[in-house]
MARSETI-491840 format. One record per residue (C-alpha): residue number from 1; x, y, z. Coordinates in steps of 0.5 Angstrom, whole numbers. Layout:
BEGIN
+-----+-------+-------+-------+
| num |     x |     y |     z |
+-----+-------+-------+-------+
| NUM |     X |     Y |     Z |
...
+-----+-------+-------+-------+
# end
This chain:
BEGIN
+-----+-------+-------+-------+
| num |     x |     y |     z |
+-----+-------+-------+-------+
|   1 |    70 |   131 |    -1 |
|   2 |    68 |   125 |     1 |
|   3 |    62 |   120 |    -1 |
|   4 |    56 |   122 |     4 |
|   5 |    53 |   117 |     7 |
|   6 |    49 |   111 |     5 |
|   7 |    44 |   109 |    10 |
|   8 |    45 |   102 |    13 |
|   9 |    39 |    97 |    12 |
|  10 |    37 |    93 |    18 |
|  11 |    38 |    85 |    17 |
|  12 |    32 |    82 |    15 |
|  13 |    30 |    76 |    19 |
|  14 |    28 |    70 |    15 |
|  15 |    21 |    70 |    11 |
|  16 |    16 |    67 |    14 |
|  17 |    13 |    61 |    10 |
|  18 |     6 |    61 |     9 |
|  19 |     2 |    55 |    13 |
|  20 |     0 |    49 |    10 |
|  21 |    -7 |    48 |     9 |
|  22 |   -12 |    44 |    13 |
|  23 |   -18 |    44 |     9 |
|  24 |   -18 |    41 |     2 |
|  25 |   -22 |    40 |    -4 |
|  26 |   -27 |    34 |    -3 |
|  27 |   -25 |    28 |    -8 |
|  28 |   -34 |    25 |    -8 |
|  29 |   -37 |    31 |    -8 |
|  30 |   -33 |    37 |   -11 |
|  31 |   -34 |    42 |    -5 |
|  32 |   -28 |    47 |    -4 |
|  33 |   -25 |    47 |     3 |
|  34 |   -30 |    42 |     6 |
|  35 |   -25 |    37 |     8 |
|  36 |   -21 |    38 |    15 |
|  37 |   -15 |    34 |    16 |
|  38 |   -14 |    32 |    23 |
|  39 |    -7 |    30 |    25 |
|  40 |    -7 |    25 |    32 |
|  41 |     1 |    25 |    33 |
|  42 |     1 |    21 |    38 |
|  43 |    -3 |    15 |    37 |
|  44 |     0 |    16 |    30 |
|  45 |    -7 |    17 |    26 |
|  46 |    -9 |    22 |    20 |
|  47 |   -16 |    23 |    20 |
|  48 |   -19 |    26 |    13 |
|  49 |   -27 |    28 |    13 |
|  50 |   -32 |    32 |     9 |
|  51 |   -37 |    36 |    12 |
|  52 |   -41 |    35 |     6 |
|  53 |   -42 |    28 |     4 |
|  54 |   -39 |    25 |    10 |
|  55 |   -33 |    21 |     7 |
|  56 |   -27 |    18 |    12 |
|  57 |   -21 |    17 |    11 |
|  58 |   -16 |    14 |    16 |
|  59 |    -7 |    14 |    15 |
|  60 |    -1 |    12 |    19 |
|  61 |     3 |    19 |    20 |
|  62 |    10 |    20 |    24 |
|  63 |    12 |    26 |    26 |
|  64 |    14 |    29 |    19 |
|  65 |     7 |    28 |    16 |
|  66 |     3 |    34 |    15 |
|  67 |    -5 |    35 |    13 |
|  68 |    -3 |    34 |     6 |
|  69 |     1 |    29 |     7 |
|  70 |    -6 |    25 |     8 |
|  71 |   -10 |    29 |     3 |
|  72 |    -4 |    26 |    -2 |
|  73 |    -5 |    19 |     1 |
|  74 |   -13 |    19 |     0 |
|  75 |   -12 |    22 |    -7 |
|  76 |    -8 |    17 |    -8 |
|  77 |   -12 |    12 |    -5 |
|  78 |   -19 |    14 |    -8 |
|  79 |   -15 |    13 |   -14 |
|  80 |   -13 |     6 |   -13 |
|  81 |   -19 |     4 |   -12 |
|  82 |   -22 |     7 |   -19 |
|  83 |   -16 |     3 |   -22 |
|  84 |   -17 |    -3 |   -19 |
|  85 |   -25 |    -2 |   -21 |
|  86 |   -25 |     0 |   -27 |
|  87 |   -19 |    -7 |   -29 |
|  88 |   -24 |   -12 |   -26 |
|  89 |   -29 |   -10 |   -33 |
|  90 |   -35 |    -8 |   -29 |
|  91 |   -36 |    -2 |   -33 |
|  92 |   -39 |     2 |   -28 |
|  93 |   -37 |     9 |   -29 |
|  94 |   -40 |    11 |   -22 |
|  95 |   -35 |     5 |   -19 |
|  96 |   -30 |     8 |   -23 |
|  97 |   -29 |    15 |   -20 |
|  98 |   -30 |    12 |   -13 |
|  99 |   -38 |    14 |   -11 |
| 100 |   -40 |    11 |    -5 |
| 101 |   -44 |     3 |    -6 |
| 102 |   -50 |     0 |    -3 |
| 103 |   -49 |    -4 |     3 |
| 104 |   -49 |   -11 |     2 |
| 105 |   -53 |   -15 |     5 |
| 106 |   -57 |   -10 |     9 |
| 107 |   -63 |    -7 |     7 |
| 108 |   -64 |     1 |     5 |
| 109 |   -71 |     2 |     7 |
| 110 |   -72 |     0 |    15 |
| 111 |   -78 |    -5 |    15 |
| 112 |   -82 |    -1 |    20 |
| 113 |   -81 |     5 |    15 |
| 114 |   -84 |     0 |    10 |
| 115 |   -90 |    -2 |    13 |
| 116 |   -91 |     5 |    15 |
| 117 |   -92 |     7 |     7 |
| 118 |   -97 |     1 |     5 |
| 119 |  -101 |     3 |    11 |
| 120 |  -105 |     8 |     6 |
| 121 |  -108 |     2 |     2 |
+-----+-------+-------+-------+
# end
């Protein structure tokens, strides 16, 4: 009397790896999935927006870099800036956690719209 037969198993290929994401967590605004990373490998470019708050953020890549690659070089980056705010002793907490400043030099209020607004005196 012999052992029966044990059933074969097919050789399983190797497991897929999940794709890297491309949409992120905003740093500014908070909202989930609403920064997209674009990777021009050509020109050797890495380019990070928001949807939501407008902020941009431009790399160097090579052809190894992927999309949280940049992500890690903004967070990085957003992170030097807050550093180097917060060492020059201006106590500023929106500096400190990278809001966007004003403009310098450049008025927020165009001067048409101005004139507009004391119109009703």
């Amino acid at each position: 009397m012999g052992k029966r037969k044990s059933s074969s198993r097919k050789p399983m290929g190797p497991k897929r790896a999940d794709p890297l994401p491309t949409t992120f967590t905003c740093l500014f605004c908070n909202h989930e999935k609403s920064v997209t990373v674009k990777l021009d490998r050509r020109a050797g470019v890495g380019q990070l927006d928001c949807r939501i708050c407008g902020q941009k953020f431009q790399c160097a890549v090579n052809y190894l870099s992927a999309a949280v690659d940049v992500y890690g070089e903004w967070v990085d980056a957003a992170e030097a800036v807050a550093k180097q705010d917060a060492g020059d002793g201006h106590g500023n907490a929106a500096k400190a956690y990278g809001a966007r400043r004003p403009l310098e030099g450049k008025n927020t209020i165009d001067e048409h719209e101005e004139s507009e607004q004391h119109d009703d005196y």
